[in-house]
Structure formats: C-alpha cells, structure tokens
C-alpha positions as CSV (number, residue, x, y, z in Angstrom):
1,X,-270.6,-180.2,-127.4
2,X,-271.7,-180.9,-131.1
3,X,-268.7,-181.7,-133.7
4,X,-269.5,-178.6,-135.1
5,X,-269.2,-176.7,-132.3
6,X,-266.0,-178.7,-131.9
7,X,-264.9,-177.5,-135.1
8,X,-265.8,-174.1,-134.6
9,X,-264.2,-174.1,-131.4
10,X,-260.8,-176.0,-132.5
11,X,-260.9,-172.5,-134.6
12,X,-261.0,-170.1,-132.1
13,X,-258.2,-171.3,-130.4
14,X,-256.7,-171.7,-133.1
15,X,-255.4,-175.6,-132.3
16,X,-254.0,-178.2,-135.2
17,X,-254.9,-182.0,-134.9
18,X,-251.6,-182.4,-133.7
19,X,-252.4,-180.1,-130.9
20,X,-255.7,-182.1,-129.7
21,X,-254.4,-185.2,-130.2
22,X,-251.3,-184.4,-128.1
23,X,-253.7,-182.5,-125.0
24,X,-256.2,-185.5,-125.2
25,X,-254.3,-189.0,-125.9
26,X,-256.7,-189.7,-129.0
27,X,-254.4,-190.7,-132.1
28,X,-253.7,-188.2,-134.5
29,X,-255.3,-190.8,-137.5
30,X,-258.6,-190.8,-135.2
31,X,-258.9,-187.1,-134.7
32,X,-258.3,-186.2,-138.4
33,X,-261.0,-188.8,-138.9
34,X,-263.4,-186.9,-137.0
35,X,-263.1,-183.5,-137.5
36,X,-263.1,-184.0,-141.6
37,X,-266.1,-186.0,-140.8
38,X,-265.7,-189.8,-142.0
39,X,-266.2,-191.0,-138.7
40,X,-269.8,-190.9,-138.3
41,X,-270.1,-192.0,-135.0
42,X,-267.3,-191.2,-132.6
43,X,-266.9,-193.5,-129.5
44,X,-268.7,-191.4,-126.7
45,X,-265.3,-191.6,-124.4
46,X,-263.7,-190.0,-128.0
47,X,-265.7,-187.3,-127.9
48,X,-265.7,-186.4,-124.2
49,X,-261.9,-185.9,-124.7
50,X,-262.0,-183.8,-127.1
51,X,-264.6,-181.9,-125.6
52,X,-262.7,-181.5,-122.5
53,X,-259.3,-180.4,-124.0
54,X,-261.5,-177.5,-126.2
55,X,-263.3,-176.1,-122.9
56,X,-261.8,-172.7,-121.7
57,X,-259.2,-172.1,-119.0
58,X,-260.9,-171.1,-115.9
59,X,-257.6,-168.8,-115.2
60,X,-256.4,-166.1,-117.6
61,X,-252.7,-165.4,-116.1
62,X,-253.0,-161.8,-117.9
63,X,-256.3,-161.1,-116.0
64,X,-257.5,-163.2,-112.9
65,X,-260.7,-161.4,-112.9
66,X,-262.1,-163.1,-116.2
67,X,-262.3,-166.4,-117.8
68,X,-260.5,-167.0,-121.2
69,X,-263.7,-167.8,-122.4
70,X,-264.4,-164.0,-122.1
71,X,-260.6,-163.1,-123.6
72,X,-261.4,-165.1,-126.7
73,X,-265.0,-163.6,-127.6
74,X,-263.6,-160.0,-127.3
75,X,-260.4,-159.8,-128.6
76,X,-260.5,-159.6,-132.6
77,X,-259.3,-162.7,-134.4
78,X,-255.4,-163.0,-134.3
79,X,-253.0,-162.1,-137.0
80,X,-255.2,-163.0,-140.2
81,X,-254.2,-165.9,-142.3
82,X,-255.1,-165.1,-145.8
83,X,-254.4,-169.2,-147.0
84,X,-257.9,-170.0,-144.7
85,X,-255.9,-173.7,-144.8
86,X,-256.6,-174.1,-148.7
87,X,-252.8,-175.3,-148.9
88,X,-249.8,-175.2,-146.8
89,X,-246.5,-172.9,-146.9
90,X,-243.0,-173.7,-146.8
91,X,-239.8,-172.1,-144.9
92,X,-239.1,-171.7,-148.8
93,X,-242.7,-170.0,-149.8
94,X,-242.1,-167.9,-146.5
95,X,-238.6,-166.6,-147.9
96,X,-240.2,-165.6,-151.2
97,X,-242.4,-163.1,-149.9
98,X,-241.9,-159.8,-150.6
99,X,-239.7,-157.8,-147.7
100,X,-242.6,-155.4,-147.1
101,X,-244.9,-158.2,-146.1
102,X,-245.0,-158.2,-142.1
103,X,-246.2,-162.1,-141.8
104,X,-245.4,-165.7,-139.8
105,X,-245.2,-169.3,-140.8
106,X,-246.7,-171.6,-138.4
107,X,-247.7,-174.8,-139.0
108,X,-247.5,-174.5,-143.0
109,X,-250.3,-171.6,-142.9
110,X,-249.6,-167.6,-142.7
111,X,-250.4,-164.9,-140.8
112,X,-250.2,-161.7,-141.2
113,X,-249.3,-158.9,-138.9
114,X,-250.3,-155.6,-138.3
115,X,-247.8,-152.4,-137.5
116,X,-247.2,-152.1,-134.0
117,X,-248.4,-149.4,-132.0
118,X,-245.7,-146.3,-130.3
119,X,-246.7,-147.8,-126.8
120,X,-245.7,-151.5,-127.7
121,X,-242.3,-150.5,-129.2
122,X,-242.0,-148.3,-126.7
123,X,-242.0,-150.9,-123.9
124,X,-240.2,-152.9,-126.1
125,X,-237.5,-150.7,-126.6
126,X,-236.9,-150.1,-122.7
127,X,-237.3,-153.8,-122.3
128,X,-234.3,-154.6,-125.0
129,X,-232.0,-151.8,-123.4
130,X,-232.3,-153.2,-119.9
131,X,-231.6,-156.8,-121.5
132,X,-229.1,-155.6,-123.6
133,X,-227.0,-154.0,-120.4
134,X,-227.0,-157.5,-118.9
135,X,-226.4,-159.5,-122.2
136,X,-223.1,-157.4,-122.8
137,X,-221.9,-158.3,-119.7
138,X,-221.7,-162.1,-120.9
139,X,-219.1,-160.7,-123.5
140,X,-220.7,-163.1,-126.6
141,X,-222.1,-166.1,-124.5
142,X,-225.4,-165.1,-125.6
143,X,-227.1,-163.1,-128.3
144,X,-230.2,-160.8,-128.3
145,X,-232.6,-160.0,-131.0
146,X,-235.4,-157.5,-131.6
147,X,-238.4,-158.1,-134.4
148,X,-238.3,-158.1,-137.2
149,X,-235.6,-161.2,-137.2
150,X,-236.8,-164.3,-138.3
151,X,-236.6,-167.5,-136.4
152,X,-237.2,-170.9,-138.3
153,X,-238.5,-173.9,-136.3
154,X,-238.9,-176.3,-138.6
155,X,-239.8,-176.5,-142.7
156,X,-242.8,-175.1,-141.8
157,X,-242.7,-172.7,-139.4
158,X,-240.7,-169.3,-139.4
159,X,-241.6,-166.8,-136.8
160,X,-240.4,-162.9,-135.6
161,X,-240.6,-162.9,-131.9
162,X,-240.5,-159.1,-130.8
163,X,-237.2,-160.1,-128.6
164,X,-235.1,-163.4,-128.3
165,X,-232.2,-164.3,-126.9
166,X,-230.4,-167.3,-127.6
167,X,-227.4,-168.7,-125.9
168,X,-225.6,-170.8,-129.0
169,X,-222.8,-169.4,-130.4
170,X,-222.0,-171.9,-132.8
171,X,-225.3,-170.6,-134.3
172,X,-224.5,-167.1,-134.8
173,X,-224.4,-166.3,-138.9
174,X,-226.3,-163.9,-140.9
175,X,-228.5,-166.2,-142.1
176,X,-232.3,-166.9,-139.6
177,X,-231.2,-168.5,-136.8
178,X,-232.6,-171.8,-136.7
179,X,-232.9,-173.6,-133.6
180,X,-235.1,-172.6,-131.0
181,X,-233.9,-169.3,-128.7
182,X,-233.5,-169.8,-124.6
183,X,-235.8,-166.9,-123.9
184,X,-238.5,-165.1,-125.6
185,X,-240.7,-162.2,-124.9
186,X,-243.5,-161.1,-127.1
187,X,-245.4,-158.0,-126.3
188,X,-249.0,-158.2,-126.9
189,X,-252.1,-156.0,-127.8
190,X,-255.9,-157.0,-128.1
191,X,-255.7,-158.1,-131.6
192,X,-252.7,-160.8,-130.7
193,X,-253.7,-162.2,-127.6
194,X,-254.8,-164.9,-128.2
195,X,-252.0,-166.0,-131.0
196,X,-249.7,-165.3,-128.2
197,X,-251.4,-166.9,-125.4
198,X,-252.3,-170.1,-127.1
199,X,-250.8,-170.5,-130.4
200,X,-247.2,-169.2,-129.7
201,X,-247.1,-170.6,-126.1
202,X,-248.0,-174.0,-127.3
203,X,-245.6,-173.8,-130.4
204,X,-242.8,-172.1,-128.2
205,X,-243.2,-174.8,-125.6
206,X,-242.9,-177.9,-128.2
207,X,-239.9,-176.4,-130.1
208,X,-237.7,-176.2,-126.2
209,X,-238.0,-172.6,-125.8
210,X,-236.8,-172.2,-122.4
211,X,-238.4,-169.5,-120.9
212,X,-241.4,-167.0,-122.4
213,X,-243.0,-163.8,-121.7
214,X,-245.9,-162.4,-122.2
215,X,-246.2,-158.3,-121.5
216,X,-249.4,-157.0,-121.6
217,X,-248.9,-152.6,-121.8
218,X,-252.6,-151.8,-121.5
219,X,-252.8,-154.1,-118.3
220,X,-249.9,-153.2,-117.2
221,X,-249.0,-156.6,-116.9
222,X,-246.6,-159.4,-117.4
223,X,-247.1,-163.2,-117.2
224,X,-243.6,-165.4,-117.1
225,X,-244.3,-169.1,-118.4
226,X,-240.9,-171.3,-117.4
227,X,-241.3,-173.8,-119.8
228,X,-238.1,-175.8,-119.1
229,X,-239.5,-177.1,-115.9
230,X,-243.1,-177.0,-116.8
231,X,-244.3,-174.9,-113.9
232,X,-247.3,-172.5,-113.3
233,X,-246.8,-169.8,-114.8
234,X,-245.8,-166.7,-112.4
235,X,-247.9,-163.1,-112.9
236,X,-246.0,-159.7,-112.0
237,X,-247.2,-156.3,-112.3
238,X,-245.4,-152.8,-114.1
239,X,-244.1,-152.2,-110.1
240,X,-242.1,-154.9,-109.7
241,X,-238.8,-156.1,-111.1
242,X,-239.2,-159.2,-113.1
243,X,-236.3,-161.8,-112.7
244,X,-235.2,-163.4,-116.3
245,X,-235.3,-167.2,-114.7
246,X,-232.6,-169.1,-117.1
247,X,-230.3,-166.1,-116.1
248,X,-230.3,-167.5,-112.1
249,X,-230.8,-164.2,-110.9
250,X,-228.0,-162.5,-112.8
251,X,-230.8,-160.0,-115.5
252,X,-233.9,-158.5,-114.7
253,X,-235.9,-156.1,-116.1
254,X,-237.2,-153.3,-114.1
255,X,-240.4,-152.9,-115.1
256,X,-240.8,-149.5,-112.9
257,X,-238.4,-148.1,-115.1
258,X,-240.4,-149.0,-118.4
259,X,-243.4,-147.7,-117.3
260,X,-241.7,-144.3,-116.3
261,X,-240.5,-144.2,-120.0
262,X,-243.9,-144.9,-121.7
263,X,-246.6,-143.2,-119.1
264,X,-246.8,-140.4,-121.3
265,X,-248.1,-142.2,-124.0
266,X,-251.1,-143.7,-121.7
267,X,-251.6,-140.2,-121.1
268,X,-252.3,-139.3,-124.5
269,X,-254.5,-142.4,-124.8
C-alpha cells in the first residue's frame, strides 16, 4: 500500500493521527511526519504498520456475510463535514451555531447530519419507552436522554447520541452534560454507518463509555460492543430480547416488541 493510498484510505475510515498511532505503536510526531509528507522515506517496518492497522476488518458484526471492505465502498460518505479539515472547531464554535443546524463536533471538525427517517425514530421511540420503564424504576439513580441533547467530551468534541443514559447525578443541570454517559445507543442508516461503526465506536470507547449499541432497522439487527471489559462484541437479531449489560440483568429491551410497532413501515417501504 502506497502513502497515497494510505492517505486515501486513513479517509475512508475516517481515522485521525492520534487514532493510527494509538492502533499501531508508531509515535504520533512520526505519523504526522508521514502522512503531510516530510518524511520521504519511511522505515519499511513504519510502513507495514500503518498498512496493517488501515486494512479492513474481515468481520462486519452488522452483517457476517460481507467484509467491511464492501460496507465502506457502498455506504455514502458519513455525515458531511463542510470544514474538509481547513481549521478546527471549538465546544465554543459548536455552541454558536445556529439551533436549526443538525451537526457534531469531533475532533475539532463538523459534521453534519441529515433528518432522520419515520422508521429510525420509530425504533427509537419503542427503544426509549422500554428503557424508560426500567430507568424509573431506579427512582433518579440514573438519567436517560433522547437526541437532540448534546454531549461534550472534551473542548473539541460535542456530540447528540440518539439515546444515553448516564448514571451521575451530581451531573444532572440544564446545561450539556459533560462527562461521558454509561450506555449509548445510536440507531443507524446507510449514510451513518460507517461514522457509527468506526468513528463513534472508537471515540465512545476512548472517552469510557461503558457500553454501546449499534441498531441496524433495515437489517433488522443489533450489535452490543461492552466496552468496559473490552470484549467481542455480541450480535442479536429483532427476535430476541437484548440484555442492557451495565444493568446486570435488571433492563432489556424487547426487540420483538419494536419490531411489532414499526413493521408497518417496512411494509410501506
């Protein structure tokens, strides 16, 4: 693999510096070096690394049938950034914004989003109910969210998961809540599949999210990353019930039930 097809890789999957040098052990000083091209000639071992750490996944948890590889070439880029990295944003920038512009921070650079579709807040909606039932039951030990409610992770980075729940109530104030939730869920469509597998998972991971979701309505499917304790990932269908893992045992989400409330809009599809 060429730098440039480095390069043009490192975009796809949308990964920062930080990212490769993190995944491959190279320092950060060395990578930046490379990829804004005053190294000229990388050590081969170097290059290898890097190489290695930008090759596709053989195993797509949303779809065991396909490589990533084949995920990433069909799926249309992610949430547009309009900045194309000319500068970076602020928290501060982010605020500033107009209220009518649907949009994340994420490492200093934005992205836009596009209105959700009547089948994604549908499942949504039956998701937060179910969640909601359980959460009440805690009587304010915890606190659940839907989108749009931003969630700053740093001076650069302010995002609107479509639910979180977080279990610190020393943090609860009307202001963004700014510490990273327990347990998030995102609910995701062809044109943010990628952002979430690869961009959120890895930003959700590094910030001590807990426990993160991935529900994939057109494949009826739902892939549960426990990041606490690092494990593989566990894959679960819209016929099973889907145990929330930093609950131990106490919520689930029926995911039976969701699809009974939604099927008529795959019918109309």
């Amino acid at each position: 693999m060429t730098i440039d097809e480095m390069r043009q890789r490192k975009a796809e999957l949308g990964y920062t510096n930080e990212m490769l040098a993190q995944k491959t052990g190279v320092p950060l000083g060395t990578v930046q070096k490379i990829f804004a091209g005053v190294t000229k000639a990388p050590r081969k071992r170097t290059l290898d690394a890097l190489a290695e750490a930008l090759r596709p996944p053989v195993w797509n948890p949303l779809d065991e049938e396909i490589l990533w590889t084949g995920v990433l070439r069909e799926s249309p880029a992610p949430y547009t950034s309009g900045s194309k990295r000319r500068r970076e944003f602020t928290a501060e920038d982010y605020y500033a914004m107009t209220d009518d512009r649907r949009c994340e921070l994420i490492d200093g650079q934005i992205y836009d989003m596009s209105s959700p579709s009547r089948l994604h807040q549908g499942v949504l909606g039956d998701i937060y109910v179910q969640l909601y039932e359980c959460v009440s039951r805690h009587e304010g030990q915890c606190f659940l969210y839907l989108a749009p409610s931003d969630v700053q992770l740093g001076e650069k980075t302010v995002v609107q998961p479509d639910l979180y729940i977080h279990c610190h109530p020393e943090n609860e104030s009307p202001e963004p809540l700014r510490t990273a939730p327990d347990f998030i869920i995102e609910v995701t469509s062809p044109s943010t599949l990628q952002h979430d597998l690869l961009r959120k998972h890895y930003l959700y991971q590094k910030c001590g999210v807990r426990e993160y979701w991935i529900v994939d309505p057109r494949k009826k499917k739902v892939v549960v990353f426990d990041l606490e304790h690092e494990e593989l990932p566990d894959s679960y269908t819209f016929e099973d019930v889907v145990p929330v893992k930093i609950s131990q045992g106490e919520c689930a989400i029926d995911f039976r039930r969701v699809f009974k409330r939604v099927s008529h809009l795959y019918d109309a599809s």
